[in-house]
Residue, then its C-alpha position, 0 to 999 in steps of 0.5 A: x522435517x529436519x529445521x535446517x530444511x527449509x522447504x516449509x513454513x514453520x509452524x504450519x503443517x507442510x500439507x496445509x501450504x503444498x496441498x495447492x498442487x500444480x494441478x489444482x494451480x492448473x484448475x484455477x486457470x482451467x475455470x477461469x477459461x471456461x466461465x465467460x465474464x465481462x473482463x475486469x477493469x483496467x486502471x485508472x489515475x487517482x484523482x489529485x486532490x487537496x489541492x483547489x488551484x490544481x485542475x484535472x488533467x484532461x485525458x486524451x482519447x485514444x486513436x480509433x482504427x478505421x475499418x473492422x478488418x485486420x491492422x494493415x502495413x505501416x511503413x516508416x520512412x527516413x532520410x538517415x538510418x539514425x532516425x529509425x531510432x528516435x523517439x518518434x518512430x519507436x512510438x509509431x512501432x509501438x503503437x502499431x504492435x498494439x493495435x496489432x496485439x489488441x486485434x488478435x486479443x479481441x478476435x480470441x475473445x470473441x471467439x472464445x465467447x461464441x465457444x462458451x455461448x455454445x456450450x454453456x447451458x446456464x449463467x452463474x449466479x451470483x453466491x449466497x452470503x455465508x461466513x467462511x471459517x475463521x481458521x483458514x489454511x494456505x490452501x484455503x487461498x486456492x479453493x477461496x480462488x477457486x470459489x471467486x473464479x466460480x462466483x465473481x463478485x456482483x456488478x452493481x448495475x447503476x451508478x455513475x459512470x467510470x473515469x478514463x482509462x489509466x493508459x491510452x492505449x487500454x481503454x475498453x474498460x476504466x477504472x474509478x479515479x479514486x476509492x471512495x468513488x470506487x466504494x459510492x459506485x459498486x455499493x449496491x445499498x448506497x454510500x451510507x455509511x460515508x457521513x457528511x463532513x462537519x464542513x460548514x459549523x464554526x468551532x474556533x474563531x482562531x487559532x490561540x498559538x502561532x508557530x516559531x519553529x516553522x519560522x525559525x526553520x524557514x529562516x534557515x533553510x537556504x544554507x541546508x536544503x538538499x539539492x535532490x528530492x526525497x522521491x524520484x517517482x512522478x505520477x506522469x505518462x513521460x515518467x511511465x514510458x521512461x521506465x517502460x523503455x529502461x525495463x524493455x532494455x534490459x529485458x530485451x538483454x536476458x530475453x533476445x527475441x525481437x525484430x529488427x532494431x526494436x523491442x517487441x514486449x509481447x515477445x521479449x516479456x514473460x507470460x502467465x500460463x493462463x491465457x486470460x492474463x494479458x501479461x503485458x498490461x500487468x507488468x505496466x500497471x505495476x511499473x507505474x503505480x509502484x516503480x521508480x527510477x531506483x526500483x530499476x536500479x535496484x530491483x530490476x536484475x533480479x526481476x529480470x533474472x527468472x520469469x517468476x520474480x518479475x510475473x510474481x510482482x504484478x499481484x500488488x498491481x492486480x490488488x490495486x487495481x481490484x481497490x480502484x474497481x471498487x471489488x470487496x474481495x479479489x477479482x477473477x483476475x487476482x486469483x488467477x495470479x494468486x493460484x499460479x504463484x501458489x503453485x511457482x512457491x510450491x515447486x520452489x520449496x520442494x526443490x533443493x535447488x531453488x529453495x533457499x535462493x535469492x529467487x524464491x525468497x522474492x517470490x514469496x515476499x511478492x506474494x505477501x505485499x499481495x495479500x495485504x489487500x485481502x489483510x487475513x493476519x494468518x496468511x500474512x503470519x504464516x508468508x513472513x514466518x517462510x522469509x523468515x525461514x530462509x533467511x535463518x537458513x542464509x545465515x541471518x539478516x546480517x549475513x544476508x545484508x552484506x549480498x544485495x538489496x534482496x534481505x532488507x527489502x524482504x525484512x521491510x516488507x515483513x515489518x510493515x505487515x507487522x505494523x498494519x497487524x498490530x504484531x509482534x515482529x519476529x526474531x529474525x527482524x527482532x533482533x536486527x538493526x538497520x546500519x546507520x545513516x550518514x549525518x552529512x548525506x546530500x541526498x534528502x531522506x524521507x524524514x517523519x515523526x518516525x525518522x530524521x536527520x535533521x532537527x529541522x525537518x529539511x525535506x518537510x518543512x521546504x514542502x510546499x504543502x506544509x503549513x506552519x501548523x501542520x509543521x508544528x504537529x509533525x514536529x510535536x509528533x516527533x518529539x512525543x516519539x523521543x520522549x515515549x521512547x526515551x522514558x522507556x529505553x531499554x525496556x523490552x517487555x510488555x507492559x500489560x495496558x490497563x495497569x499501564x493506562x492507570x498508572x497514566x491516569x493516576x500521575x495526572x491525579x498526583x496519586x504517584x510519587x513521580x521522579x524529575x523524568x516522569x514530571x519532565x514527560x508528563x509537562x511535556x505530553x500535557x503541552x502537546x495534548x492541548x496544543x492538539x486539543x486547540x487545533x480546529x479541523x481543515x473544515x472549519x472556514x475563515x482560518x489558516x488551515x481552511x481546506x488544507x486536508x495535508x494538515x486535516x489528515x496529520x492533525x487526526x493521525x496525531x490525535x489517535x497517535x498521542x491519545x494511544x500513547x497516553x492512555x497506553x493503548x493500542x493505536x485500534x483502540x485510540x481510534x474510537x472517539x468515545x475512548x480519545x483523550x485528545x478529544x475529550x480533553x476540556x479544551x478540545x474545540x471538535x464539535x459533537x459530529x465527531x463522535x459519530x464515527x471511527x476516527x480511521x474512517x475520518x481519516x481516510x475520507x481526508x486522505x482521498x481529498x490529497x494526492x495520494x498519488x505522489x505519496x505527498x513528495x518530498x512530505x513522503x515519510x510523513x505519508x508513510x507514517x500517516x497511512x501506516x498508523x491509520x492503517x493500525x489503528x483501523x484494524x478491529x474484530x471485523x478486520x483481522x478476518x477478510x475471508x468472513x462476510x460482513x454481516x452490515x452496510x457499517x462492517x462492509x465500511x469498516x472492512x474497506x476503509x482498512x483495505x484502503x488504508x493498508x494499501x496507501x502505507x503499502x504502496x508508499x513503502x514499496x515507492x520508498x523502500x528502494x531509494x530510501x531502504x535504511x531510513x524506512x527500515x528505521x522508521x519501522x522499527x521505531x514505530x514497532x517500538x511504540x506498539x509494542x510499549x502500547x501492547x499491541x501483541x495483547x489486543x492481537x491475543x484478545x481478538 
């Protein structure tokens, strides 16, 4: 196929992507029908946390019909013709087309099951543990469905029981409030491998420096403050329904089918083929987890503009809520969307219409942020390495920037897989950079070790979450990152890492001649190395950051950050305590527990104590640049092929701790990156930078 022709992925063979026909999308549908499963779980609140004033919400149970017969008549009635469009009867219509939906859905089911129960003559069992190859093709993606369609994972049948529900209005089956509850409750051998926190011991009896830059910004902070938030996402049913009635709005525009004056979303929304995807509820689940209000800003016209792009997008939802339903690999329902997508992107390229358009470009950028979850790095590869070629075919990043958020957003989502797989990014994103950002804005950007615009850390240092510690770490972090990088500007090869972590070691021994820049580093990275080494953990009790688990997850995130760059590995293997400088340095005051497990799994465990549901706030970038180091620096041998089976309790942890991780960096870029795309985009390529200097893309070779 000529190169100008987009129509498959480069690289890869043009049978091994469309070898996924329709009629093989069709079967994996066809199966999902005629195998009767218990529905999958639906989506539940994660728990806030890291705060201890905060109480829990209490859910609000939902209204039980009287009666078992059909949803009768209500009628509503007003004084004046206005009031049929006030908040309060839209809500009773909605309620009543729920009941009503909810009703017809279950009386199918019920059905359904009696024609199984009929026809069915043995139960499935549950499939033999085996690896499965090494080397998977894009059409490996429908048989692995097609196998999970056939063989869904074990439900473990003790443990405690699930949390509310996500939403009101479904509540036959809830979802874990967070993950580590998710992984306790369906690990059939028990949390094992989850180690006790070293909580009670006391390794520090203070703290042997005071921070002045948090004072000083504080002081300061009056006269520079914006007068917006970084986000305008909030974890809150009032946020959800706003954003719901804004997408049926407009949905209701490019779709007119409804009656009378309101909107019915079981009309006016696009469905799935498969009747056993409730639509509906997978359009919602992603609107709230994922949406906000710049998302529909941004993002809707074009969702709205082909049934694809909007249904397309709903596979982050599904893999969110397969990680709150505690499901190791894909649900039944994953791969059902997953099958039906596979089949909308195999259409698309064969089309001379359609396949170099904004549309399908969409389509498989959703495609990808989906297979984030499941993290196999060929099938990652292989979906960026297809935007990049229609990119290329749209004349470049640059040409494709100037016609909407459509090219950045695809170039943010390509990096942030390139950083999670430790890779190198590919020309088209290599060589683009992103336009440059206002230094007198009024808005608040999301401002990081990776990213800013004011030396101050404005929107961080106003967080009320951020003490003066782990303001001091963030500012350090940031200074490290100009530092590496202004010791190597201009540098665009890889420096091989055991030469490099040599050289590391031998300046410190005085075996190298250094010039005035390599001692300023070097003074400079040695301060920040003890300054890390002396901070106690948030488990250590009596001291300022006693419980502070936002400090707790930026503390451990600096000490992989700073042990990488300066032994010039990569972020995976500063992860390995026993290969950690910051924690082997003589004044490190980390009790011995700490060795006992990957610093990765450590974070992670703290990262659930925060809340991760609002990405931190207005500390969002920092919570990008946690989660998406922690993320890298999870990646192992047993890591990069989610297909294989663990063969350990210990690698099965491992596997999930990374998903885990992958999907927190996941959903707050895709929270940021239509409100703030320029300022994550800069983020990304910085933090590529670093890897890349740290030779990511040779431990990628070697494993």
């Amino acid at each position: 196929m000529s190169s100008s022709n987009p129509g498959s992925y480069p690289v890869v063979p043009h049978h091994q992507w469309h070898s996924s026909s329709s009629s093989s999308a069709n079967h994996i549908c066809h199966e999902a029908n005629k195998v009767s499963h218990p529905p999958d779980p639906n989506p539940a609140a994660p728990q806030p946390s890291g705060d201890q004033t905060a109480q829990p919400r209490p859910s609000r149970r939902s209204r039980k019909r009287n009666g078992g017969g059909p949803p009768q008549l209500q009628f509503l009635t007003a004084t004046d013709p206005s009031q049929f469009k006030d908040e309060k009867a839209k809500r009773s219509v909605r309620s009543q087309a729920m009941i009503q939906y909810r009703y017809k859905s279950s009386e199918q089911k019920r059905k359904n099951n009696e024609s199984s129960s009929t026809t069915t003559t043995a139960p499935v069992d549950p499939p033999p543990a085996k690896a499965i190859s090494n080397q998977p093709k894009a059409s490996s993606l429908v048989s692995t469905a097609n196998d999970v369609l056939r063989h869904p994972p074990p439900t473990a049948s003790t443990g405690p029981p699930k949390l509310r529900s996500w939403w009101d209005e479904v509540d036959d089956q809830a979802l874990y409030r967070s993950t580590l509850e998710a992984w306790r409750g369906t690990s059939q051998q028990g949390p094992a491998a989850i180690t006790a926190p070293y909580t009670t011991r006391t390794t520090a009896l203070s703290i042997s420096f005071r921070p002045r830059r948090y004072l000083d910004a504080r002081t300061a902070l009056d006269s520079t403050v914006p007068a917006h938030s970084v986000l305008d996402y909030e974890r809150t049913a009032q946020h959800d329904q706003r954003l719901l009635d804004i997408a049926l709005e407009e949905a209701s525009k490019r779709f007119p089918r409804g009656f009378g004056n309101g909107v019915d979303p079981f009309l006016v929304l696009p469905k799935f083929e498969s009747r056993e995807l409730d639509s509906f509820m997978l359009v919602r689940t992603c609107n709230r987890t994922f949406s906000s209000a710049s998302t529909l800003k941004r993002w809707l016209p074009a969702m709205l503009s082909h049934p694809h792009i909007l249904l397309s997008s709903t596979i982050v939802a599904c893999t969110w809520m397969d990680m709150h339903a505690g499901v190791r690999g894909e649900s039944r329902r994953t791969a059902v969307v997953k099958g039906e997508i596979l089949s909308w992107i195999k259409g698309r390229l064969n089309s001379a219409e359609l396949q170099a358009h904004d549309s399908t470009m969409i389509v498989i950028v959703h495609m990808l942020a989906g297979e984030m979850w499941s993290c196999n790095e060929q099938t990652l590869r292989w979906h960026e390495m297809g935007v990049a070629k229609l990119i290329a075919h749209r004349g470049g990043m640059d040409n494709l920037m100037t016609m909407g958020p459509v090219g950045i957003t695809c170039a943010i989502v390509c990096l942030h897989s390139d950083i999670i797989c430790e890779a190198a990014p590919l020309p088209e994103f290599a060589q683009w950079n992103p336009p440059p950002i206002l230094e007198d804005g009024p808005e608040a950007l999301p401002e990081s070790p990776l990213f800013y615009r004011t030396p101050e850390l404005v929107p961080v240092v106003k967080d009320p979450a951020c003490n003066m510690y782990t303001y001091e770490i963030i500012c350090d972090m940031r200074d490290l990152t100009d530092l590496f990088l202004s010791l190597h500007a201009g540098s665009d090869s890889i420096v091989d890492a055991e030469i490099s972590a040599e050289m590391s070691v031998s300046r410190y021994n005085n075996d190298l001649k250094a010039t005035p820049s390599t001692v300023d580093y070097d003074a400079k990275v040695a301060e920040i190395r003890t300054k890390l080494a002396l901070l106690p953990s948030a488990f250590v009790p009596g001291l300022p950051t006693s419980g502070d688990f936002v400090y707790e997850a930026c503390r451990i995130t600096a000490i992989i950050y700073t042990s990488a760059i300066i032994m010039r590995v990569p972020l995976s293997v500063a992860a390995e305590p026993a290969r950690n400088v910051v924690l082997l340095d003589r004044a490190s005051v980390q009790p011995p527990e700490v060795f006992t497990k990957r610093l990765t799994q450590s974070l992670y465990e703290i990262i659930e104590r925060t809340n991760v549901g609002d990405i931190w706030g207005d500390m969002a970038g920092v919570f990008y640049w946690v989660s998406a180091v922690g993320a890298a620096a999870s990646r192992t041998s047993v890591t990069t092929d989610m297909y294989q089976e663990p063969t350990s309790l210990s690698e099965e942890y491992t596997t999930w701790t990374r998903r885990c991780l992958i999907m927190f960096a996941t959903r707050a870029m895709i929270i940021l990156v239509f409100k703030h795309p320029v300022p994550v985009s800069i983020a990304q390529k910085r933090l590529l930078k670093v890897q890349e200097l740290l030779s990511s893309r040779t431990l990628r070779k070697a494993l």
